[in-house]
N, C-alpha and C positions, 0 to 999 in steps of 0.2 A: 841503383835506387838507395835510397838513405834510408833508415830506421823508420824516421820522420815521415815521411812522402810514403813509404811501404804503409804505416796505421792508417794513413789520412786515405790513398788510397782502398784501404778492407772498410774503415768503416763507410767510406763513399758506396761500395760496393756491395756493404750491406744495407744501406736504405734503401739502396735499388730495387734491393730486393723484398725486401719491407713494402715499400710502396706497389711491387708487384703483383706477392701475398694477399695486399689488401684489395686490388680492384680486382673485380671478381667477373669477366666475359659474359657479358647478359646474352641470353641464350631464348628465343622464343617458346621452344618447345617448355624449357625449365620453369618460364612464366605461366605458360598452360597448365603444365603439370603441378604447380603450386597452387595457381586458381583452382584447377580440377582437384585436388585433394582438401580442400578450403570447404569446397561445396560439399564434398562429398561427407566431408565430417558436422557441417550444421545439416546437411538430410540426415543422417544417424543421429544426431544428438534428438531431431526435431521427430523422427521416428519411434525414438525409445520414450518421449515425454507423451507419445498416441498412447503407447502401447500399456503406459501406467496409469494412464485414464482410462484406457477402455478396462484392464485389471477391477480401477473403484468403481467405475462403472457397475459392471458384473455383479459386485458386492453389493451394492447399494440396491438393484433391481432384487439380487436372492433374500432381500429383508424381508420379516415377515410382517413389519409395521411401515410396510412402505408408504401406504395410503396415510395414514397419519399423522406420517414424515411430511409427506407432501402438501398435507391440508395445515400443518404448521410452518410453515416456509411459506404458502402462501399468504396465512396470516401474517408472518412476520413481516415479510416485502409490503405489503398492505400497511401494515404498522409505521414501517418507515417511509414508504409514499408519501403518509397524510402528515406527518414530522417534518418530512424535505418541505412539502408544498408549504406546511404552515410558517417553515424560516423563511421560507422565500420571498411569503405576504407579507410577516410580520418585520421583512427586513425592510421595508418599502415604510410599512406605519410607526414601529416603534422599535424598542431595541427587544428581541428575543429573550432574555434570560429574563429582562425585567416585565415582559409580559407573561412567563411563567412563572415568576413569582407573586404576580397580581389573581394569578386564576387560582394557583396555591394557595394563597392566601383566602379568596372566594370562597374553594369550597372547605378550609377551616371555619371558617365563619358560619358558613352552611351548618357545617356538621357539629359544630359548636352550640348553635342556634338549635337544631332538631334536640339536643339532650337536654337542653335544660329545660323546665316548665317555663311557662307563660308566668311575665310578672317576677321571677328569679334571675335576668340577664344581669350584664353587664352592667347595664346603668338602675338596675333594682338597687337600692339604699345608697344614693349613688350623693347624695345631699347630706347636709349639714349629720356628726351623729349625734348631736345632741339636740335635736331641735323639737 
């Protein structure tokens, strides 16, 4: 064998091998036991995410303003019930922000109106000022 033919031959004899290295004999058990470890590690993740609820859990019940807690959180869900429902309508009749700025505007006007006397608004001296 020649110099030549001897390299051609090793490096031939290394892809061989190379290519051997890389397929890897699929094994059923090996699939099993990769599934089974798969699962078994989202049951622990999903176990440990219980067990820090139930922790705040704990916490939240040992308050001593629980009741208070709870009757603000219920206001609050209340609060944004009647918010969702009134985008909902008003996305049907008019645009949202502009109907909040109309009722804004309202009760400026309202409240604007209630301070000043009778006879002293907006349109009081509202004409020529020399006349």
């Amino acid at each position: 064998m020649t110099g030549e033919s001897w390299d051609q031959a090793q490096q031939a004899q290394r892809a061989q091998q190379a290519r051997q290295a890389r397929q890897t004999t699929w094994s059923p058990f090996a699939a099993l036991e990769e599934v089974a470890l798969l699962a078994l590690g989202a049951v622990d993740l999903a176990l440990d995410q219980v067990r820090q609820a139930t922790g705040r859990g704990e916490d939240v019940v040992r308050r001593s303003d629980l009741r208070e807690l709870v009757a603000d959180g219920v206001k609050e869900l209340r609060a944004r019930g009647e918010l969702a429902s009134k985008r909902v309508v008003a996305a049907d009749d008019d645009n949202y922000l502009e109907l909040m700025a109309r009722r804004a505007a309202g009760r400026r006007e309202r409240a604007d109106g209630a301070r000043t006397p009778a006879g002293a608004g907006p349109t009081a001296g509202a004409g020529p000022a020399h006349a």
